[in-house]
C-alpha positions as CSV (number, residue, x, y, z in Angstrom):
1,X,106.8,90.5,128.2
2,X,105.2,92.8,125.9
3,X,106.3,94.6,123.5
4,X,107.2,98.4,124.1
5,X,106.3,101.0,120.9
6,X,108.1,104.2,120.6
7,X,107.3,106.6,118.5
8,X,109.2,110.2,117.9
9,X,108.3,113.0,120.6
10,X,107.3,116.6,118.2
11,X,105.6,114.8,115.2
12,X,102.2,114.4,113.7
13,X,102.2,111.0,114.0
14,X,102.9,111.3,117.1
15,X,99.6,113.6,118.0
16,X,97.2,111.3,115.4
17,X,98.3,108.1,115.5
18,X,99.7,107.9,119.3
19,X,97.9,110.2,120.7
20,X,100.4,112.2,122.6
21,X,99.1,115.1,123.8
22,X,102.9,116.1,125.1
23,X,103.7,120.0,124.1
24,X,105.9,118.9,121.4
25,X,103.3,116.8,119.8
26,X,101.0,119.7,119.8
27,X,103.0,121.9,118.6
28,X,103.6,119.7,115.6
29,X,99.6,119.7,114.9
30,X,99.5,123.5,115.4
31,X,102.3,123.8,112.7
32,X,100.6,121.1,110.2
33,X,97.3,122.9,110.8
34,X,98.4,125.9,110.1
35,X,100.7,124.9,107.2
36,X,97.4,123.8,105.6
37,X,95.5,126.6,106.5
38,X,97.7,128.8,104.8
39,X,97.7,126.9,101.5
40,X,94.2,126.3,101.3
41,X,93.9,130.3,101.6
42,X,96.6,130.9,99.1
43,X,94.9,128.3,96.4
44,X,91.8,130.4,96.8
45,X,90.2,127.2,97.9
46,X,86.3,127.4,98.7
47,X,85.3,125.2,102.3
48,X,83.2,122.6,102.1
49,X,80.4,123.8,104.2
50,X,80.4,127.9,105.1
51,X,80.4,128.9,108.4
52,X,82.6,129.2,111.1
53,X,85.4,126.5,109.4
54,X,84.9,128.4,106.6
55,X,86.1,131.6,107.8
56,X,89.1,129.9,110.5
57,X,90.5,127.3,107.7
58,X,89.7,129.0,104.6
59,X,89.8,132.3,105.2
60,X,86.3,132.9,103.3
61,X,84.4,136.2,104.9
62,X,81.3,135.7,103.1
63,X,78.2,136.6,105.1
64,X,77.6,133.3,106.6
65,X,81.3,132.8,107.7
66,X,81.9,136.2,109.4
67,X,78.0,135.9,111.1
68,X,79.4,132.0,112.5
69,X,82.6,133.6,113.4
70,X,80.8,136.5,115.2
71,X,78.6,134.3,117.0
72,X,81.4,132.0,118.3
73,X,83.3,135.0,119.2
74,X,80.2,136.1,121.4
75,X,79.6,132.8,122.8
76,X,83.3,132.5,123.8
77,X,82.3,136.5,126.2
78,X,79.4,135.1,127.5
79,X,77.4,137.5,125.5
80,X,73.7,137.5,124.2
């Protein structure tokens, strides 16, 4: 017989480490993510690499962050 895991329903761990794509699961990673969002904004932090990360999990709206983001946002309309 093997042995059955359980893990707890509506937790990060749950999303990462299990998988679980279950609505409380995700809405755990939507709060973590945007918990560290909002920090990383708040601490003035600089991303990584500019573009459009920058500008969704930084908040930075330098030139190349805003162009990535308007690009994206014109892919996602089907426009040229």
């Amino acid at each position: 017989m093997s042995a059955l895991l359980l893990y707890p329903h509506g937790t990060l761990t749950g999303y990462t480490a299990h998988g679980c794509r279950n609505e409380c699961c995700r809405a755990a990673k939507r709060a973590y993510q945007a918990a560290w969002t909002r920090r990383n904004r708040e601490q003035g932090r600089e991303p990584n690499e500019h573009g459009l990360s920058g500008y969704k999990n930084y908040g930075c709206r330098c030139r190349a962050c805003r162009d990535a983001n308007a690009a994206a946002s014109r892919h996602a309309r089907c426009l040229p």
